[in-house]
VEXDREN-2710 file (C-alpha; in Angstrom, 1 decimal):
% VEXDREN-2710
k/r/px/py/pz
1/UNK/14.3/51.6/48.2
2/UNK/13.9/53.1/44.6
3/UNK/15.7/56.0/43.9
4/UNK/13.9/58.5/41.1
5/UNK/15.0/61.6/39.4
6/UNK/11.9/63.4/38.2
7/UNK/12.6/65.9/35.3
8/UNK/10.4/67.8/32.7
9/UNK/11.8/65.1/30.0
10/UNK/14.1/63.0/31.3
11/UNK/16.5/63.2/28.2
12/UNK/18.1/66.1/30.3
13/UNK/19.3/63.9/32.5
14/UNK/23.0/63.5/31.2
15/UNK/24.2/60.0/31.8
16/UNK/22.8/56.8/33.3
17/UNK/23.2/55.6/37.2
18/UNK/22.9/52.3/37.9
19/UNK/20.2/52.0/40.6
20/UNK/18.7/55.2/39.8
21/UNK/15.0/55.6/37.5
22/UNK/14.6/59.1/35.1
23/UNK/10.8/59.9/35.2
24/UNK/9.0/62.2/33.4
25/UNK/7.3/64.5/35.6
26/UNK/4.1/64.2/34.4
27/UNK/4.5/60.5/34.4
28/UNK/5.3/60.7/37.9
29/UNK/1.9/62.8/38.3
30/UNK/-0.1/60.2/36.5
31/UNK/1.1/56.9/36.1
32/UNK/-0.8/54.5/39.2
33/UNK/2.9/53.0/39.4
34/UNK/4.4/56.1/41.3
35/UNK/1.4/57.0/43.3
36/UNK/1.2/53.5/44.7
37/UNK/4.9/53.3/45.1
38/UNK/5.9/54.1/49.1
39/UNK/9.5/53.2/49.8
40/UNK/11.2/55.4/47.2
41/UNK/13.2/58.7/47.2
42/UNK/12.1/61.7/45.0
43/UNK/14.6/63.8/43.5
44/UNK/13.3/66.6/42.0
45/UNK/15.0/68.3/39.4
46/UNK/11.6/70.1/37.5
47/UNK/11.9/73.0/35.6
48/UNK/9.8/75.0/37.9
49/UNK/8.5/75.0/41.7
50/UNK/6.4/78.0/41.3
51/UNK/3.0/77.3/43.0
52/UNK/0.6/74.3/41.9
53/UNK/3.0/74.0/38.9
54/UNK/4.1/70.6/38.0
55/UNK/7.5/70.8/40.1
56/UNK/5.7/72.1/43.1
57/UNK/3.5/69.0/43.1
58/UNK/5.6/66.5/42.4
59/UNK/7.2/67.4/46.0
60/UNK/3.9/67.9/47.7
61/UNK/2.3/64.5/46.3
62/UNK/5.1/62.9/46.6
63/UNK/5.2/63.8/50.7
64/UNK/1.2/62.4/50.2
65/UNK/2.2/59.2/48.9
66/UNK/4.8/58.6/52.1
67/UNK/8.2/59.0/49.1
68/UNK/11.0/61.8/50.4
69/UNK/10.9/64.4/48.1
70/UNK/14.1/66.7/47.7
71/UNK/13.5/69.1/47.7
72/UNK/10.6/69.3/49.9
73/UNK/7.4/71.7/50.1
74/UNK/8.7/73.6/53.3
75/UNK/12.1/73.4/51.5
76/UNK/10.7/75.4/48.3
77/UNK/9.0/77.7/50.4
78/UNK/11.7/78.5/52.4
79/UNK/13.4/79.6/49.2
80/UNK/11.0/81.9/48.3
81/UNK/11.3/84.1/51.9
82/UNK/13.8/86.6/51.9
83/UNK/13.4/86.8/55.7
84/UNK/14.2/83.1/56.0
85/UNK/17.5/83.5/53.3
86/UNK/18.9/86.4/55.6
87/UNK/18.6/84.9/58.7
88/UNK/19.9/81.1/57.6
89/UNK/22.5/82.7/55.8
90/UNK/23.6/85.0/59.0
91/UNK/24.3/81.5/60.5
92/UNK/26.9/81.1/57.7
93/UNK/28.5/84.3/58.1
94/UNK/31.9/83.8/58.9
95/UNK/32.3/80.6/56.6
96/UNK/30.6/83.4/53.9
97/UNK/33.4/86.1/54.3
98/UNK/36.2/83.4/54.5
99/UNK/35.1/81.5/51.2
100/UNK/35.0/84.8/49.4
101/UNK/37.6/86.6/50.6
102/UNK/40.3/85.9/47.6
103/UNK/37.6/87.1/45.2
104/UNK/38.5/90.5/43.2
105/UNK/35.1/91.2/41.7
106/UNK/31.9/92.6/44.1
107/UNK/29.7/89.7/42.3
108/UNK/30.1/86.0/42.5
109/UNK/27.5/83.0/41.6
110/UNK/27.6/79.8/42.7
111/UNK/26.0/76.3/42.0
112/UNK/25.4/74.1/44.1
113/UNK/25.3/70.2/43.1
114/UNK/24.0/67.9/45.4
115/UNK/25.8/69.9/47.9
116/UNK/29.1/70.2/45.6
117/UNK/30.7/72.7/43.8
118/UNK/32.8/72.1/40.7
119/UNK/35.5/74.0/42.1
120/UNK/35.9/72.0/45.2
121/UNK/37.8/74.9/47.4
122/UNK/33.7/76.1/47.5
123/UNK/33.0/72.9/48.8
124/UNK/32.0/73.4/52.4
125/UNK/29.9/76.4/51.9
126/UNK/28.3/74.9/49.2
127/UNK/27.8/71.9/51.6
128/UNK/26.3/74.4/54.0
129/UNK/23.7/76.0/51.9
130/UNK/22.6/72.4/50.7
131/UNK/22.1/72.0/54.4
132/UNK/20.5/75.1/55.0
133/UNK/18.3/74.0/51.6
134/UNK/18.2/70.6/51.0
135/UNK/17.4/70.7/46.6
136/UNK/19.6/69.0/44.6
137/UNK/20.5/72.2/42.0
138/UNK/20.6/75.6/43.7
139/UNK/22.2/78.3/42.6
140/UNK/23.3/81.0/45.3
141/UNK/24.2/84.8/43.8
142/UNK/26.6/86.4/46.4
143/UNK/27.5/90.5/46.4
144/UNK/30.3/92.7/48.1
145/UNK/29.0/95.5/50.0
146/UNK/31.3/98.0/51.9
147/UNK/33.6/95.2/52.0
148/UNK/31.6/92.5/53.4
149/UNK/30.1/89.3/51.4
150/UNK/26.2/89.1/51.8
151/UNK/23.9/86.4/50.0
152/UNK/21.8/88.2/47.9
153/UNK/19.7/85.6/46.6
154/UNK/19.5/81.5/46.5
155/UNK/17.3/79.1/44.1
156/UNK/16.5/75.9/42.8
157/UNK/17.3/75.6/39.6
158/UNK/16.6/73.0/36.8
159/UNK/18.7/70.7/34.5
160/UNK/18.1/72.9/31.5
161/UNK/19.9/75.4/33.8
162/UNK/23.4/73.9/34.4
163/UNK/26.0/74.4/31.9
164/UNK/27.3/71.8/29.5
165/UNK/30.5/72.3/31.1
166/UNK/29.3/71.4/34.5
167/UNK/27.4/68.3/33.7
168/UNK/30.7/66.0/34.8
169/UNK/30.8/67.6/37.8
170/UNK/26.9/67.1/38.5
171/UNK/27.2/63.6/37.7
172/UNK/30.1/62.7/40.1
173/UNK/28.3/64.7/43.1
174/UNK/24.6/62.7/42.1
175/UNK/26.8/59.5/41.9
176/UNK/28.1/59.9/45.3
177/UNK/25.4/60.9/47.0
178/UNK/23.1/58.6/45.8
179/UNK/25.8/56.2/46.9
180/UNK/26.8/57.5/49.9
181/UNK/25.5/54.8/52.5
182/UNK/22.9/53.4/49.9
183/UNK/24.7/50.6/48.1
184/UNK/23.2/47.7/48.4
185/UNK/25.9/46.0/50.2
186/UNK/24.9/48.0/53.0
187/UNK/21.8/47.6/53.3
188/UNK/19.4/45.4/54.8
189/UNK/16.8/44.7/52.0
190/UNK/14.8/43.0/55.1
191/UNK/14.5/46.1/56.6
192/UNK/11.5/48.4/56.2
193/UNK/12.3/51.7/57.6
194/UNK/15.4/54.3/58.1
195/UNK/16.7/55.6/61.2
196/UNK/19.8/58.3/61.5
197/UNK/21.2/58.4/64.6
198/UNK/22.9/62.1/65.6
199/UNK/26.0/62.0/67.1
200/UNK/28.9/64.3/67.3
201/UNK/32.1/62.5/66.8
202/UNK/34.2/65.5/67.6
203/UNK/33.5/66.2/71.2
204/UNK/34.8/65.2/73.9
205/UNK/33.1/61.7/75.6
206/UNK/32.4/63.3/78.9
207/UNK/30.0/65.7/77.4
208/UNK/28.0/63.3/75.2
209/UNK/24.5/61.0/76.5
210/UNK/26.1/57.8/74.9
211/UNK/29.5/56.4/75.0
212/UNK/30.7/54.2/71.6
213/UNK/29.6/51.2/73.4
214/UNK/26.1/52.2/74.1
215/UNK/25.6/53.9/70.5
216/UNK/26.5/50.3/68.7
217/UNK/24.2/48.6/71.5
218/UNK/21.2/51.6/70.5
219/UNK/22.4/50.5/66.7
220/UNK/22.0/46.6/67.1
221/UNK/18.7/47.0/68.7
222/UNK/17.5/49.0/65.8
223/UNK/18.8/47.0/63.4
224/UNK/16.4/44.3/65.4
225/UNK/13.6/45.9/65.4
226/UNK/13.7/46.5/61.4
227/UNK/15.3/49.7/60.8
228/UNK/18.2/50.6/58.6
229/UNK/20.4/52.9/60.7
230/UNK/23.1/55.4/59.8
231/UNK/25.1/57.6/62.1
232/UNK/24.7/61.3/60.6
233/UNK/26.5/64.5/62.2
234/UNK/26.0/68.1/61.7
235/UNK/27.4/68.1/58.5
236/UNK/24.3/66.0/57.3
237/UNK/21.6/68.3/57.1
238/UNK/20.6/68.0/53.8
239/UNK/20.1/64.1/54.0
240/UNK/17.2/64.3/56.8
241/UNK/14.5/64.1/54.2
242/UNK/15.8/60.1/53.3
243/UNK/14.9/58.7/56.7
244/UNK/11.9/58.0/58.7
245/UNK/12.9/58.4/62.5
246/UNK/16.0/60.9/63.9
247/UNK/16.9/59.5/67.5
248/UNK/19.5/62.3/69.0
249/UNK/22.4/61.4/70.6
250/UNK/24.1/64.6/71.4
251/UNK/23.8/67.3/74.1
252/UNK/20.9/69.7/73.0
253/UNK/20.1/73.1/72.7
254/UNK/17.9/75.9/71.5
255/UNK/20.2/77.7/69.9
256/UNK/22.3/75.1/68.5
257/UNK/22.2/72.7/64.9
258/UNK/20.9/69.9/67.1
259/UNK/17.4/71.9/67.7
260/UNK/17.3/72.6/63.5
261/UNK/17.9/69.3/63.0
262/UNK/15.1/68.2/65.7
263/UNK/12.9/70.6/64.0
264/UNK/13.5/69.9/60.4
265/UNK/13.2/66.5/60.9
266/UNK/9.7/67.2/62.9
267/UNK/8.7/69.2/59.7
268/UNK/9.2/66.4/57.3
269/UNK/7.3/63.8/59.1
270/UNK/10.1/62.0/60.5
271/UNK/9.6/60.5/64.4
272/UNK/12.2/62.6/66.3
273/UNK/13.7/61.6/69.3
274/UNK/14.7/64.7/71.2
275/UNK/11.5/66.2/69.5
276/UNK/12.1/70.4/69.4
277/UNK/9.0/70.5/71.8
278/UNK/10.9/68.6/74.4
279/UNK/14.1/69.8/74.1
280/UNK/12.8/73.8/74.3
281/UNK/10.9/72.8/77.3
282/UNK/13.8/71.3/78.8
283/UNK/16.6/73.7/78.4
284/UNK/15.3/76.5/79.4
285/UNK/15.1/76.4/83.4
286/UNK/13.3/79.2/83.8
287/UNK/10.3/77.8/81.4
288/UNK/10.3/74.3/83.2
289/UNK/10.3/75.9/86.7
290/UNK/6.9/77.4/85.7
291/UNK/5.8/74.2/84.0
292/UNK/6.3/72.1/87.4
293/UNK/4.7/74.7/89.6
294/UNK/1.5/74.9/87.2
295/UNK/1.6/71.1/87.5
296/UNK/2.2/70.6/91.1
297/UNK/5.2/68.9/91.0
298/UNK/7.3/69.0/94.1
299/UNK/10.0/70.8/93.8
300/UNK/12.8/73.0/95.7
301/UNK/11.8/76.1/97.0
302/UNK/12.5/77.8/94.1
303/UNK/12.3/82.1/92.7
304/UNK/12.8/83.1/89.5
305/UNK/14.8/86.1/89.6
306/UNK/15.1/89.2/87.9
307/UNK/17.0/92.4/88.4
308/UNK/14.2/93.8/90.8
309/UNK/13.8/91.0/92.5
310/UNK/17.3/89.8/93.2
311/UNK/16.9/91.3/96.7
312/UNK/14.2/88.9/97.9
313/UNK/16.9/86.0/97.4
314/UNK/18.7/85.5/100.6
315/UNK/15.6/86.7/102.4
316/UNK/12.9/84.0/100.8
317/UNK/15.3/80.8/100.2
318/UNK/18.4/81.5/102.4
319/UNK/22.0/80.9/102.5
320/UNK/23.6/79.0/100.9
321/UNK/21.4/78.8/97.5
322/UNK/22.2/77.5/94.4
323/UNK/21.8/79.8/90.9
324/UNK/20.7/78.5/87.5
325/UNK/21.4/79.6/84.3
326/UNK/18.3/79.0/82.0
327/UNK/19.8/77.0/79.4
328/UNK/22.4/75.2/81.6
329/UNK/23.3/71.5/81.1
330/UNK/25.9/68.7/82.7
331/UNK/25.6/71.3/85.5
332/UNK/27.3/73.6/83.6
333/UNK/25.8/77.3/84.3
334/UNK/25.0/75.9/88.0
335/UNK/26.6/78.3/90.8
336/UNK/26.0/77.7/94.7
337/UNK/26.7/80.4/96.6
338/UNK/27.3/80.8/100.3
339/UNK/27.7/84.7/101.3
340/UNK/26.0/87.3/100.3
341/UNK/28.9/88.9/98.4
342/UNK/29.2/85.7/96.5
343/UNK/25.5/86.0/96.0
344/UNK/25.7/89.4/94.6
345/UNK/28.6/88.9/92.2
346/UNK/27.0/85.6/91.0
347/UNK/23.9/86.9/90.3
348/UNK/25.5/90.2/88.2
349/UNK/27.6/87.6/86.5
350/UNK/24.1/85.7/85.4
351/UNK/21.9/88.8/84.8
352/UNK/24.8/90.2/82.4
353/UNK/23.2/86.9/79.5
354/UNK/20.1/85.9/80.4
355/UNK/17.3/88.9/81.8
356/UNK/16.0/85.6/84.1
357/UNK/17.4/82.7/86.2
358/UNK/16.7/80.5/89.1
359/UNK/17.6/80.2/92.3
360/UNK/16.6/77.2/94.2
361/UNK/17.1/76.2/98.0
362/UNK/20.0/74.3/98.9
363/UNK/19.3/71.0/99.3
364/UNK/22.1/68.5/100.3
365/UNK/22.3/64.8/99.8
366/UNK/24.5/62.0/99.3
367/UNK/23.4/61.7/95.4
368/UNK/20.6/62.7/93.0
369/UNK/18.2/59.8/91.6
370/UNK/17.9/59.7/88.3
371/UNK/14.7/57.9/86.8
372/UNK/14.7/57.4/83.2
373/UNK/11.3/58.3/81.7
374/UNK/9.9/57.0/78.3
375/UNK/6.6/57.1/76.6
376/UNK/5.4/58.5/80.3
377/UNK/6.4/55.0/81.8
378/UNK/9.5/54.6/84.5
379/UNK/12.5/52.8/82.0
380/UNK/15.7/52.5/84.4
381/UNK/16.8/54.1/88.0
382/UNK/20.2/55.0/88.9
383/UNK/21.9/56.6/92.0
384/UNK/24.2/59.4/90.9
385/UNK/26.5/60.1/93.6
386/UNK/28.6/63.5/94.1
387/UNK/32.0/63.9/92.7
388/UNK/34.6/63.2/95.6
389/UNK/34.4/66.4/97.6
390/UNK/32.0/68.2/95.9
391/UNK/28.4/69.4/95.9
392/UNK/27.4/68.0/92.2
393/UNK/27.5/64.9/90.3
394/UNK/30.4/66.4/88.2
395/UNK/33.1/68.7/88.8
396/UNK/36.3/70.2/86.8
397/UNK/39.3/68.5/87.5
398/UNK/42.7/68.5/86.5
399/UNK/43.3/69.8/82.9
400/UNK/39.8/70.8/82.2
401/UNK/39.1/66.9/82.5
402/UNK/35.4/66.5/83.7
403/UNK/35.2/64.0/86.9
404/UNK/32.1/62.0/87.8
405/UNK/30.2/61.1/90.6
406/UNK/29.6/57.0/91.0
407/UNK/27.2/55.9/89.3
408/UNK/24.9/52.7/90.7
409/UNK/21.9/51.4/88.8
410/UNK/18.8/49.9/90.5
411/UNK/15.8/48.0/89.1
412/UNK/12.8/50.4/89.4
413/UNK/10.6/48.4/91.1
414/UNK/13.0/48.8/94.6
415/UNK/13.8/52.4/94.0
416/UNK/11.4/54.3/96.5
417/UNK/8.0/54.8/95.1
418/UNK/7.7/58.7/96.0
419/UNK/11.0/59.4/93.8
420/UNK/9.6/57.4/90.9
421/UNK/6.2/58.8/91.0
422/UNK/7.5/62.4/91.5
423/UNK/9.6/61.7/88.0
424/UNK/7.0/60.2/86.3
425/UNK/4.4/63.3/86.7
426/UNK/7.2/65.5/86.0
427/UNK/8.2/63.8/82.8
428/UNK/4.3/64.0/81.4
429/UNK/4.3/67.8/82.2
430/UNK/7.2/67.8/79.5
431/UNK/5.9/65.6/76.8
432/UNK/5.6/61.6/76.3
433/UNK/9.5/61.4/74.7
434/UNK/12.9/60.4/76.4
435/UNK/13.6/62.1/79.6
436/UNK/16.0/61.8/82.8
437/UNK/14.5/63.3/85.9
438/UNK/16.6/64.2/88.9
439/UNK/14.9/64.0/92.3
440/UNK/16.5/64.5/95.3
441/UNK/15.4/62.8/98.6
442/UNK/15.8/64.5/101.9
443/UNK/13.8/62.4/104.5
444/UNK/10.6/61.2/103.6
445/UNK/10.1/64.5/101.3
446/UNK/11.5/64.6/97.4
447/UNK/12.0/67.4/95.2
448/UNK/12.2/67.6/91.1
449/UNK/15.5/69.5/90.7
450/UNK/14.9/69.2/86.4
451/UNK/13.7/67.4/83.7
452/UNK/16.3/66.3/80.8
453/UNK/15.7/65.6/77.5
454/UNK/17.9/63.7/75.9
455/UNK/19.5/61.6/79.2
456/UNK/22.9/60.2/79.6
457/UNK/22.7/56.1/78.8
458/UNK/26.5/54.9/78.9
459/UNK/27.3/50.7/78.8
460/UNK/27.4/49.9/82.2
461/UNK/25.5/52.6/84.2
462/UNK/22.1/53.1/83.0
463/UNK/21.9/49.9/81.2
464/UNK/22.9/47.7/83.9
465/UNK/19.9/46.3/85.5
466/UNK/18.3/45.7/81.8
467/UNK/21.0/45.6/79.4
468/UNK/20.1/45.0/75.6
469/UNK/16.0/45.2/76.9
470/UNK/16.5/49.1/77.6
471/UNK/17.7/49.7/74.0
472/UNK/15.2/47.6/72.4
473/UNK/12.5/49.5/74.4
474/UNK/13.7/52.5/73.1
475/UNK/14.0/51.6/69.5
476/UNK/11.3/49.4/69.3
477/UNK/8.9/52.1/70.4
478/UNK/10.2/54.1/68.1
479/UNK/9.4/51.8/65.6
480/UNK/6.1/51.4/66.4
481/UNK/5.9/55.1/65.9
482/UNK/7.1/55.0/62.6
483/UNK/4.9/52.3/61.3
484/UNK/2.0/53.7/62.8
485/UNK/2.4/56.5/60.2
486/UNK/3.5/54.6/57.3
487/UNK/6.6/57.1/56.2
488/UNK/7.1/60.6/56.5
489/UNK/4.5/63.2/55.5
END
């Protein structure tokens, strides 16, 4: 993939990078070469992005013409809201105070290069306004009011803009990250597209959807169906623009980086596995409850409560119940309660966050299915039994340490047909992505208990019956996504 810096005249551009091209901008603009080129990265580094002015559409034709522009259209014009700087830069509060702290004047400016800073003790908050931003030259003005740091204004800037005495700095942070994971011993100049896979190296293996085993299997099977893969974590923002697909592999939320990312990457054209549709549909219990009643999925019976209806619990569903937090997960925020003191602490504990929850019927088994749902088809069906001596598939043991129902893994075809059909309609109220549906099975009746987005696949559980064919299903599919668009944009 070619790599271009586009500048006003590219005599700005202070040293020479092997693997990297200087074009003039209005060669860029012009020239049949560029706008027939596809598989190329665009950095812009204009002199201006004000609107319909050269830089502004050498990003915007550049997202026409299937390259990845950096910075992008939606990039520039979040740059240009002071609504969108205040809020993203609330998210950086605390790193914002504790970066600045040691500072003696009320004004402080600092440029950020390729996500660097010459003075690297700035480093990771100029790493988190790149990710925040993704441009390759910003330049973030920060002021002291009663005490506390507040960013009082952020922009791209352009090579006639950085001083001569930070042109070495610039250079080393361009040179590694033009490098970083682009060399071309490591990559695959057979393959056609990019894929980043999201994974959070730092927590804990019970809480993640794929152990190591089942990430270098999801890898491999990319890697054979033509993409170019690199793991990226939160700390990676600012690269989504390079890739063409983002496949999630780390426990989702709302109101967490792994929904920006999901909705950045949605944003630049890339095909998103946990896409932010899905995974806001899915967290919040509360919104799918409603979803599978409008769609007539059977479910528990099921109330959403609020505090004037909190009364009607015991009465319409009985004891014991079981009590949902909306945006619960690894059942996590999931409460059963048996007496109707239990009830009424339980409920004050979960009215105190969230203004709704859900209380559902008790409904007792032996183990949960869990079908596997992609692209609206059944994928895999597994049997999750209940932790030893416990109601759920998971409970807290010793030292915090999270312990785990058996798990046994069936081909779909013998699990019973009601489950799988049930699982299936549910999944296509939610969207036509990834998704692991628990049903429960009491007689010949089942019940929907929830629809996940991104589901748990671990070597030796959910792969079992089809091994290396479930991750090449998955990949491959999203493959054909990708090609069916051509590149992002």
């Amino acid at each position: 993939m070619k790599t271009l810096v586009v500048l006003y005249d590219p005599a700005e551009w202070p040293v020479s990078i092997p693997g990297v091209q200087l074009v003039a901008a209005r060669d860029y603009l012009t020239a049949p070469e560029f706008s027939t080129l596809r598989r190329a990265r665009v950095f812009n580094l204009c002199r201006s992005y004000r609107y319909q002015s050269n830089g502004y559409y050498v990003s915007l034709l550049a997202a026409a013409r299937g390259q990845r522009p950096l910075p992008s259209v939606t990039t520039i014009q979040d740059l240009r809201s002071p609504t969108v700087l205040r809020s993203l830069a609330e998210e950086q509060e605390e790193l914002i105070q504790r970066s600045l702290a040691p500072l003696q004047s009320d004004e402080f400016v600092l440029s950020v290069y390729f996500g660097r800073n010459p003075a690297r003790r700035y480093d990771r908050l100029a790493r988190a306004l790149f990710n925040l931003f993704p441009s390759p030259l910003l330049r973030a003005r920060f002021e002291r009011r009663e005490g506390e740091w507040r960013l009082a204004g952020l922009r791209a800037i352009a090579m006639n803009e950085v001083p001569e005495s930070h042109r070495p700095d610039l250079v080393d942070a361009a040179r590694e990250y033009f490098d970083r994971g682009h060399s071309p011993r490591s990559r695959n100049r057979a393959q056609h597209f990019d894929l980043a896979i999201l994974v959070d190296p730092t927590a804990p293996q019970d809480a993640q959807p794929s152990d190591p085993v089942a990430l270098r299997k999801f890898e491999r099977a990319a890697r054979q169906v033509g993409f170019d893969v690199d793991f990226l974590n939160r700390e990676d923002y600012g690269r989504l623009a390079e890739y063409d697909a983002l496949f999630i592999r780390e426990t989702t939320l709302v109101n967490h980086y792994t929904y920006r990312f999901s909705s950045r990457a949605a944003a630049e054209g890339l095909v998103v596995i946990d896409d932010p549709e899905s995974i806001v549909r899915c967290a919040n219990k509360v919104y799918l409850a409603e979803l599978l009643r409008r769609h007539k999925v059977p479910m528990p019976e099921t109330l959403v409560v609020h505090k004037g209806n909190v009364g009607s619990i015991e009465r319409e569903l009985g004891l014991p119940c079981v009590l949902k937090q909306p945006d619960s997960a690894f059942s996590k925020g999931v409460v059963k309660v048996s007496t109707p003191e239990e009830l009424a602490t339980a409920t004050e504990r979960l009215l105190a966050t969230s203004d709704l929850i859900v209380a559902q019927r008790f409904t007792p088994t032996d183990f949960d299915w869990r079908i596997g749902v992609f692209e609206r088809q059944p994928l895999f069906a597994c049997r999750y039994h209940m932790a030893r001596g416990h109601w759920q598939i998971v409970r807290s043991g010793p030292g915090r340490r999270e312990v785990w129902g058996k798990v046994e893994t069936i081909p779909v075809e013998e699990a019973p047909t009601p489950v799988v059909r049930a699982a299936v309609r549910a999944a296509r109220a939610v969207g036509d992505g990834f998704y692991g549906v628990d049903v429960k099975q009491s007689g010949r009746r089942v019940y929907v208990m929830e629809v996940n987005d991104n589901p748990n696949v671990d070597a030796g559980n959910e792969d079992r019956v089809l091994g290396a064919a479930l991750y090449r299903t998955v990949m491959g599919a999203m493959m054909r996504r990708v090609a069916a668009r051509g590149a992002p944009g």
